[in-house]
NUKESE-724226 format. One line per 10 residues: number of its first residue (from 0); their letters; for each residue y, z, x of N, C-alpha, C. Coordinates in steps of 0.001 Angstrom, whole numbers, plus 500000, padded with zeros to 6 digits. Example, Ala and Ser with C-alpha at 12.3 -4.5 7.8 and 13.67 -1.06 7.14 Angstrom:
REM NUKESE-724226
0) as) 494310:507800:513190:495500:507800:512300:496700:507800:513200  497750:507080:512850:498940:507140:513670:500030:507870:512900 .
REM end
This chain:
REM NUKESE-724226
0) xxxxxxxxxx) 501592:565356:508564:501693:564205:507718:500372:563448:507792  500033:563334:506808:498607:562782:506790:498485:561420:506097  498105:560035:506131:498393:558737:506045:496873:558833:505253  496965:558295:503783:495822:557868:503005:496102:556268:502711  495193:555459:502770:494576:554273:502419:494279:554492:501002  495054:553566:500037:494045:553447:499161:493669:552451:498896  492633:552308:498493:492250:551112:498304:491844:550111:497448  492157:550487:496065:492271:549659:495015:493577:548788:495271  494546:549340:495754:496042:548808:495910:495625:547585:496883  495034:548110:498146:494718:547010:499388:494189:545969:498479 .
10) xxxxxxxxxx) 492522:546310:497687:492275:545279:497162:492852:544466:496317  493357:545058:495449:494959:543871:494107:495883:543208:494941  496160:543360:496252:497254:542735:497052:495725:541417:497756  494736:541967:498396:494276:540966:499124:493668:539557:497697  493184:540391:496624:492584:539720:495949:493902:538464:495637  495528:539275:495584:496600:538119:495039:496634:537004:495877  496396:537486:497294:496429:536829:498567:495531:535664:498424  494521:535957:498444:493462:535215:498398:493490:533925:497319  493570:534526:495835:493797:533570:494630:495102:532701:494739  496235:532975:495593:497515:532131:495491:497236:531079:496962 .
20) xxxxxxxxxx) 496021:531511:497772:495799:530388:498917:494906:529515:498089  493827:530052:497491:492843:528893:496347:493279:527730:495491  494432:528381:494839:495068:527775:493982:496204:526731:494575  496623:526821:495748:497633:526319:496783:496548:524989:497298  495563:525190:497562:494023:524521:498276:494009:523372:497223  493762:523555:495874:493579:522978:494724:494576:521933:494664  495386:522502:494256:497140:521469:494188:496615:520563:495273  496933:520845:496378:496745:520222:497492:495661:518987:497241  494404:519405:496931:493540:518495:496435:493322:517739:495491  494316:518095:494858:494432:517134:493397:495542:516302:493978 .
30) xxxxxxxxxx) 496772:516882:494772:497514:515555:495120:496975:514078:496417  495926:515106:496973:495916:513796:497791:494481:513362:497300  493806:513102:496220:493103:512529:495883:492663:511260:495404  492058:510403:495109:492541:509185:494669:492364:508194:495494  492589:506892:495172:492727:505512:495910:493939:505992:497024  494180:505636:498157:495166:506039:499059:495260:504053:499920  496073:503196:499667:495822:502212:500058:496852:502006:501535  496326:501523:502155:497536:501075:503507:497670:499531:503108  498785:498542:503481:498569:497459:503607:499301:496808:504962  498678:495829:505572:499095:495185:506689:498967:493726:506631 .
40) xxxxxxxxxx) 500117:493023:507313:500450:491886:507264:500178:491309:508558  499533:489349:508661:499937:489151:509991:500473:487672:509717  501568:487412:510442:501812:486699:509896:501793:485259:510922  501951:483967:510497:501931:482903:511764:500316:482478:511834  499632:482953:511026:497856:482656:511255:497722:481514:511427  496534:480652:511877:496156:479371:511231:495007:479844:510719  494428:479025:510186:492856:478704:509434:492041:477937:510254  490946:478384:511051:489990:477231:511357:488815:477640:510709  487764:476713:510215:486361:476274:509658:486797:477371:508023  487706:477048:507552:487974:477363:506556:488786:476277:505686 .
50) xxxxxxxxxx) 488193:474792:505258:488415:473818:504783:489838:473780:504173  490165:474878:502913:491206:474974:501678:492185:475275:502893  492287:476148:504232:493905:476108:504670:494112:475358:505924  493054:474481:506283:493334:473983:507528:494417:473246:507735  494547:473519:508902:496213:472756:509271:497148:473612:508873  497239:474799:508268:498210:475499:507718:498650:476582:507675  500056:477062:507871:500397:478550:508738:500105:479223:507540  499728:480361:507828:499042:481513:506560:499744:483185:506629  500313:483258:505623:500426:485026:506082:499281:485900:505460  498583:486740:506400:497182:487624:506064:497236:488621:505808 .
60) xxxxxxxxxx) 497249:489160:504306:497642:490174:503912:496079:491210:503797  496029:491947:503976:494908:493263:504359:495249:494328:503684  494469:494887:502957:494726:496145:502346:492878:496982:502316  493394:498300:502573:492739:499179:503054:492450:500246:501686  491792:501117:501510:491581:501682:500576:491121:503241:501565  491763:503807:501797:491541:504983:503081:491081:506229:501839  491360:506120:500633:490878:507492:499902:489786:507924:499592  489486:508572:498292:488056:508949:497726:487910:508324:496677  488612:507408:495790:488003:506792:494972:488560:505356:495022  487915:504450:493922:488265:503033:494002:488844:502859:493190 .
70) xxxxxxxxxx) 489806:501688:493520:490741:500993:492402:490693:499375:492251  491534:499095:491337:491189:497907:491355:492164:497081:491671  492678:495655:492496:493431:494677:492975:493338:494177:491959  494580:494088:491060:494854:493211:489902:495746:491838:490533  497189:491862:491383:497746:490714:491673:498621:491289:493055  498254:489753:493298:499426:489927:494963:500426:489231:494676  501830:489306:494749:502874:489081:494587:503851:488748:495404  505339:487988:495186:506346:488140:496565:507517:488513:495935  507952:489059:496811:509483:489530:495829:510834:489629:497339  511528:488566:496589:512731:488105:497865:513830:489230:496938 .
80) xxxxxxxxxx) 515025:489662:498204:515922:490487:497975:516709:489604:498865  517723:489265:498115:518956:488718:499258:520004:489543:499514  520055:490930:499553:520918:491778:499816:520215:493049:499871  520556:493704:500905:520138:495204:501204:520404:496164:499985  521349:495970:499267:521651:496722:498115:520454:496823:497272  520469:495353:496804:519274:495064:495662:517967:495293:496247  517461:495031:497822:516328:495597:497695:516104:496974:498082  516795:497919:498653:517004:499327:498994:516956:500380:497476  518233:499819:497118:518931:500812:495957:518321:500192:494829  518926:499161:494110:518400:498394:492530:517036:498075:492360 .
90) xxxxxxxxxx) 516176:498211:493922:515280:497162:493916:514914:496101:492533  516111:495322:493090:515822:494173:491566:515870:492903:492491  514838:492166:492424:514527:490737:492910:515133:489887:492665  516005:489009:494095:516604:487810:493790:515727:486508:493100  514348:486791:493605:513311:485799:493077:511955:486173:493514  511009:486056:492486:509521:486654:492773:508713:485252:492315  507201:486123:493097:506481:484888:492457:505443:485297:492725  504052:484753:492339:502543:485211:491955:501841:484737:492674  501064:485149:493545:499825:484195:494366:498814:484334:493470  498041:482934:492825:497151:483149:491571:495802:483365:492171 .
100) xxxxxxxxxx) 495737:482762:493605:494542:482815:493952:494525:483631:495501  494907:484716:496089:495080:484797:497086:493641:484783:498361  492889:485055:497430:491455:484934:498597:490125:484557:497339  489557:483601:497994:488454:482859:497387:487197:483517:497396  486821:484766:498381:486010:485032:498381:485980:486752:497676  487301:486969:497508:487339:488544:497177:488166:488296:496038  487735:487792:494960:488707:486976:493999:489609:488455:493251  490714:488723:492410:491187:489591:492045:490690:488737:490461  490713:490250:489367:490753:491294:490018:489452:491907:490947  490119:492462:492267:488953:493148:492940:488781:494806:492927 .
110) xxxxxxxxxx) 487355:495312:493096:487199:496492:492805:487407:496711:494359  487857:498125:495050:488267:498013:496575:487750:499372:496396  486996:499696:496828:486364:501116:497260:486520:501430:498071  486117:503041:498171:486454:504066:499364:486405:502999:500828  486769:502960:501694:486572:502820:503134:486350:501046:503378  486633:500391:502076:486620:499015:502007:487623:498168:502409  488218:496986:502435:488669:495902:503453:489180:494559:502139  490144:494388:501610:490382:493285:500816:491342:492250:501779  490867:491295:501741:492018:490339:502495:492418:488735:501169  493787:488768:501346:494010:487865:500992:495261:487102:501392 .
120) xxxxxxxxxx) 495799:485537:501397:496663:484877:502061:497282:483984:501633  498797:483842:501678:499557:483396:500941:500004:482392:502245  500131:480833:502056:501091:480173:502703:502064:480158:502999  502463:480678:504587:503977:480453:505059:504794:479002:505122  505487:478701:504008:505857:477435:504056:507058:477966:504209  508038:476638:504553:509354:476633:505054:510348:477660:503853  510056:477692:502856:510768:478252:501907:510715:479814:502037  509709:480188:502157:509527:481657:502341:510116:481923:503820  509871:481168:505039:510314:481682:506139:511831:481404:506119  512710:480828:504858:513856:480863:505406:514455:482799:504086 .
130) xxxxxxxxxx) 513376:482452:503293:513581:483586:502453:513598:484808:503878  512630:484982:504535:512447:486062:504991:513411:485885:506400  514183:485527:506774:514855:485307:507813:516122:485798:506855  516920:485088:506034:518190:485469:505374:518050:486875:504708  517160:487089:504099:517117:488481:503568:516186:489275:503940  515627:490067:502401:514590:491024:502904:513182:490372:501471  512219:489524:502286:510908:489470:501612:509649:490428:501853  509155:490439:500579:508074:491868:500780:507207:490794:500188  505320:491120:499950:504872:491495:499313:504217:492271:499081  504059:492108:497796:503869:493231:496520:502037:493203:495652 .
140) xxxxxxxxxx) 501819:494458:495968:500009:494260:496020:499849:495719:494226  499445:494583:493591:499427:495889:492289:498258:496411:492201  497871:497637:491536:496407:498088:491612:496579:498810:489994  495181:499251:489876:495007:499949:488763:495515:501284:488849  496023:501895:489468:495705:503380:489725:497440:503519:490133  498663:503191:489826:499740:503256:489967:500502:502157:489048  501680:502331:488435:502521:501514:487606:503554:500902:489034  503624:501467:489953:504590:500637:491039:503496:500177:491969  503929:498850:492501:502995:497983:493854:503442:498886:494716  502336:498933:495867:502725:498778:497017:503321:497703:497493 .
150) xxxxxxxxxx) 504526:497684:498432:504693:496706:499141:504878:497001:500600  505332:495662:501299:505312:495594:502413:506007:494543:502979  507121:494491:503891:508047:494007:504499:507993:492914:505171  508048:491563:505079:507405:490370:505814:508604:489664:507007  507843:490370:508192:508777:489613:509223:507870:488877:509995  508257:487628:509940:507884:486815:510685:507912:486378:512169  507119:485680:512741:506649:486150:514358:508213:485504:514869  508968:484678:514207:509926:484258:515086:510697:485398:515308  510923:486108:514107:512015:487265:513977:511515:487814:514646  510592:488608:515311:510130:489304:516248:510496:489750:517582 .
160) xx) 510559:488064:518129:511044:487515:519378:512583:487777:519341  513266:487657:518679:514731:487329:518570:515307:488675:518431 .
REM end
């Protein structure tokens, strides 16, 4: 019994091999391409040698731009859910609202490029910290480069402790 190789066959199998990992590579690179944003909250800040918030608790919203291209920060937003239903499942807002100006120096809209740093800060006043204690408050950061915000979950330093 004598065992022949051939090798046009080897090659049409390696060549399929090869073109369905390329093409697998591709996909791959077309999905994770793009603006890729993280956002992080801190909340309980004060303001010093910063005139407009002194004296005043601040939540510091940070957003990151970790991808390969830039997008743009059109509006920062808040959006209260007073029930796990509505903000889980319906996500439909018991009550929202617009921060018009959230940072003075990185005014929106902002362009946020690759490996760049946007900060902006919304006042923790008594209304929002009882929003975010009874239910579930996010905010909500819109960009050019997606029809849904990112958001992000606002718990406050008391809730923390407790």
């Amino acid at each position: 019994m004598q065992i022949t190789i051939d090798l046009t066959g080897f090659l049409a199998i390696w060549g399929a091999v090869l073109s369905t990992i390329a093409i697998g590579w591709d996909v791959y690179k077309w999905r994770t391409s793009g603006p890729q944003l993280s956002m992080r909250l801190m909340t309980g800040m004060e303001a010093y040698n910063f005139p407009e918030y002194e004296g005043k608790t601040l939540i510091v919203v940070v957003v990151t731009n970790r991808g390969d291209r830039p997008t743009t920060i059109t509006h920062l937003a808040l959006a209260y859910y007073d029930s796990w239903w509505k903000a889980m499942l319906r996500k439909k807002a018991s009550a929202s609202g617009w921060i018009a100006t959230p940072s003075t120096t990185q005014r929106v809209p902002f362009e946020l490029k690759p490996g760049v740093e946007w900060s902006g800060m919304i006042e923790q006043n008594a209304e929002l910290e009882t929003w975010a204690h009874d239910g579930w408050l996010y905010a909500t950061l819109y960009h050019s480069h997606d029809k849904k915000p990112i958001r992000h979950r606002i718990v406050l330093e008391k809730q923390k402790t407790e």
